[in-house]
N, C-alpha and C positions, 0 to 999 in steps of 0.2 A: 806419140804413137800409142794408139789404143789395145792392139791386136797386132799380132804374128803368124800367120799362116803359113806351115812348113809342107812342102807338098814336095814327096820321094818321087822319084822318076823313072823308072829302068824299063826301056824297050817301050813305051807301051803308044806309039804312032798312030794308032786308030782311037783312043781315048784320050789322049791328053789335051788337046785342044778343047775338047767338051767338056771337062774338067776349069779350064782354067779361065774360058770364058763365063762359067757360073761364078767363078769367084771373083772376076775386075767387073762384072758387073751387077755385085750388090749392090743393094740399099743401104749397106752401112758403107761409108766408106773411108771410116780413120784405121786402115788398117796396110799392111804391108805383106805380100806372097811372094814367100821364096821357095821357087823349085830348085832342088838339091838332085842334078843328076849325075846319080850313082851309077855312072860307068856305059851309059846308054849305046849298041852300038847299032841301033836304027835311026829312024829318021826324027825321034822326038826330040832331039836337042832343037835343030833346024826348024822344028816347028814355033821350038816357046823362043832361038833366038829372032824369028819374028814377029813372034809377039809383045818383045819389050819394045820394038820399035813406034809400039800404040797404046802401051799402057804402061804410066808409068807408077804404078802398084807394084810391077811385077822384075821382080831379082833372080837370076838364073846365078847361082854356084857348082861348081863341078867338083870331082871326087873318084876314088877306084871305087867299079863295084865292090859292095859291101854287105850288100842284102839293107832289107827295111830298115831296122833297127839302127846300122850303122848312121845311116842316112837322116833319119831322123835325128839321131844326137850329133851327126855333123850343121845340121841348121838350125840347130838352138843356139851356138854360138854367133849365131850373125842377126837371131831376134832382138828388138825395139822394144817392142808390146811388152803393156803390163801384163793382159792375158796372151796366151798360147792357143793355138788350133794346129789340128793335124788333117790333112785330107789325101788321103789314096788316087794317085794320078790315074785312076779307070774310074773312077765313083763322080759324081757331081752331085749340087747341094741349090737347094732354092735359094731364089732370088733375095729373101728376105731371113735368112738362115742367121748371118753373123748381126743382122741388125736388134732379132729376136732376142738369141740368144748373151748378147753382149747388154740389153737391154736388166737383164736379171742380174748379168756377172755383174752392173756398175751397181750391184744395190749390196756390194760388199760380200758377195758370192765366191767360196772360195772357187769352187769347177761349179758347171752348169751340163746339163743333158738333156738332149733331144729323143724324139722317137727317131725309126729307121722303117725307111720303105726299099725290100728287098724286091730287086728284079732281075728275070730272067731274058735271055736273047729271045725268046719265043712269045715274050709280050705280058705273060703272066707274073706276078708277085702278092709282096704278103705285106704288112706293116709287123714290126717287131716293138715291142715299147721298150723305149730308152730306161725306165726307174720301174721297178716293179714290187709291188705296194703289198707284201708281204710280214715285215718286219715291224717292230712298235717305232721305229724312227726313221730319220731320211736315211742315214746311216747305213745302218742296216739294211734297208732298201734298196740301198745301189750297189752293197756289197751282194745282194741276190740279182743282180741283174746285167746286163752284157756288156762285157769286158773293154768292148771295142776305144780306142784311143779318139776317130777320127769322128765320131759323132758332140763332140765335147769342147770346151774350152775351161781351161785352166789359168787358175791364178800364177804368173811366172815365180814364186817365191820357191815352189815344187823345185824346180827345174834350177832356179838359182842354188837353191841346196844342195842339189850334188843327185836329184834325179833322173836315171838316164835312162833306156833301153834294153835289156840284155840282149847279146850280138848270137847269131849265126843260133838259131833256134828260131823255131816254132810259135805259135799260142805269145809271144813278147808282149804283148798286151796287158795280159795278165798279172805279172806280180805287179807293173807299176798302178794300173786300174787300180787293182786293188788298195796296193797301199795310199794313194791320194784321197782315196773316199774313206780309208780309215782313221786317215788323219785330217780331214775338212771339218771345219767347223759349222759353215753351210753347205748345203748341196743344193740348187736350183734346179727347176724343171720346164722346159717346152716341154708342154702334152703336145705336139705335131710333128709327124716324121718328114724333116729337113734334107736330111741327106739321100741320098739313091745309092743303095749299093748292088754293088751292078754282078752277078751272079755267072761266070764264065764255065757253062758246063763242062767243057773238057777240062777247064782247070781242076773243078770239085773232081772227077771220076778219076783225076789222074792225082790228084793229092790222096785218094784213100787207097791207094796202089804206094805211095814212098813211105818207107820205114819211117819218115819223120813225124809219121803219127805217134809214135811212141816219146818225142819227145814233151810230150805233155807231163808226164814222171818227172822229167829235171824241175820244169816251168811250178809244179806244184809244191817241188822240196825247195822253190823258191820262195813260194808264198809262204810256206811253214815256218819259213827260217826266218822272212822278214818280219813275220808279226811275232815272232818268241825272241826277235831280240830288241823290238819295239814296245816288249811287254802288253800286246795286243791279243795276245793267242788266248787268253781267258773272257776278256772283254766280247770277243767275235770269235769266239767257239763254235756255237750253232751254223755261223752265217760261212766260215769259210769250210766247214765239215760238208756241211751243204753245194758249196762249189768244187767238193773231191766228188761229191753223188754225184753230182751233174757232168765232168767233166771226166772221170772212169769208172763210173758205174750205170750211166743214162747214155746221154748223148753222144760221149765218148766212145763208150762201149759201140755205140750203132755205127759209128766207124771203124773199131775195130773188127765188127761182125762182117765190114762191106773190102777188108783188107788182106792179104794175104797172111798178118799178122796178131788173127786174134787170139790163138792160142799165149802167143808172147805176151800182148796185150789185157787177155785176162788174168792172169796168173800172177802178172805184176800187180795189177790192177787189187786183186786176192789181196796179196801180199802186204800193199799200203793201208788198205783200208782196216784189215785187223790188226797192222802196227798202231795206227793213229788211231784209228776210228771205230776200235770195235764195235759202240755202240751204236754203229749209222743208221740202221733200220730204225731207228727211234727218233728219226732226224725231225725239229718239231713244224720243218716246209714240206715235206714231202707230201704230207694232206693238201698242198696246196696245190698239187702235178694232178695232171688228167688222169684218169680212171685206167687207160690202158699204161700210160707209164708207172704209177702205181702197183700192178698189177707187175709190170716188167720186174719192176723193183724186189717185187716179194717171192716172184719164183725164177727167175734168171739166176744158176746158179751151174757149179760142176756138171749136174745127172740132165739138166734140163737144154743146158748151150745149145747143142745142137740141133733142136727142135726150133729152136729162138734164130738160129741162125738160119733156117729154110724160111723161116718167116719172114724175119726182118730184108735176106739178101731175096 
């Protein structure tokens, strides 16, 4: 068995079918999908148990809800595959997704990355690039670029080492993304966006309304700690100083501004960046950010918030 496919499951009866028929009918097909449902108490179990009765790719494992996270490190344990995949029971992925991408991993690849085609219920969407060509290596490139777990496949030595998920938070992606692309000795790339991430509007309005926007602060004193005791933190200084800009000083921020918590949210935000980072404004990616984020960057500050927040909300 070539591949493992772990696909979390909770509630989600109008997507998981569409979901799980993109994946039993690759083009690749030495691989093995296990949906892990965490707690489901709609109609999606009933769906994927009739779908094992016609494909036999597909392993249903059950569990208490646990959230993502949990979910996902409950089905690493019943993976095959040399490599790993991870896919979002609402998102689906092209036809030729794992055949592509499994194509680079057998060339001794430790992970591989694809682009991402973001869409919305209204028909609209965007391409996001998977590897972003910023930095003087691959490395480095992936360490500037999105975090997400399920556009990806990874070499299982990760995971056999003792890599897991962080539970019951936010952004979880995050420290593991991270630390796997700082420890890979290759990174691979599809230039084409494989996967559909599928854009749930009330989910987004209602996620910048939960305090659990804040929990980005933990997710980040997580990445800090893993590479200062990986002796990594000198090595990718720029690159992850770069992903505190981006993630409470940029894009962060512009959820904080859409939240009932951005006061909280900035002052923390204050707070980390002149502990760690006093020097971030001299960050040497930030020339690479559009004109107006730039600009955001250089006068979004205490006297001007407020101006920025009529704008932004």
């Amino acid at each position: 068995m070539k591949l493992s496919v772990i696909v979390p499951m909770y509630n989600v009866e109008d997507y998981v079918e569409e979901c799980l028929l993109s994946l039993v009918k690759q083009t690749y097909q030495d691989m093995e999908i296990i949906v892990v449902d965490d707690g489901s108490t709609d109609n999606s179990t009933k769906i994927v148990e009739d779908m094992l009765t016609k494909y036999q790719q597909l392993s249903l494992v059950h569990k208490p809800n646990g959230g993502l996270s949990d979910a996902r490190n409950f089905g690493l344990q019943y993976a095959k595959g040399d490599y790993i995949g991870f896919i979002d029971s609402d998102d689906y992925v092209e036809k030729t997704f794992y055949e592509k991408m499994m194509a680079v991993a057998s060339q001794d690849y430790d992970v591989v990355v694809c682009d991402i085609h973001y869409f919305f219920e209204d028909g609209n969407g965007y391409i996001m690039k998977g590897i972003n060509h910023h930095g003087d290596n691959m490395q480095k490139n992936a360490l500037l670029s999105p975090m997400f777990a399920w556009n990806k496949v990874y070499h299982r030595h990760f995971f056999d080492d003792g890599m897991r998920y962080p539970l019951n938070t936010w952004y979880e992606d995050t420290p593991v993304t991270t630390m796997i692309f700082a420890l890979s000795n290759k990174i691979g790339y599809v230039n084409e966006a494989l996967v559909h991430y599928r854009q749930r509007q009330g989910s987004i309005m209602a996620s910048n309304q939960s305090r659990r926007i804040l929990e980005i602060f933990n997710i980040m004193d997580m990445v800090r700690t893993n590479f200062k005791k990986m002796e990594l933190d000198n090595k990718f200084h720029d690159e992850i100083e770069y992903l505190h800009i981006e993630h409470l000083r940029l894009y962060g921020m512009f959820r904080f501004i859409r939240s009932p918590y951005f006061n909280e949210g900035y002052d923390s935000s204050e707070e980390v960046m002149k502990k760690y980072y006093p020097r971030w404004k001299r960050n040497i990616y930030i020339k690479d950010l559009n004109w107006k984020n730039r600009l955001f960057l250089k006068f979004f500050n205490q006297r001007t918030k407020k101006l920025f927040e009529l704008l932004i909300k």
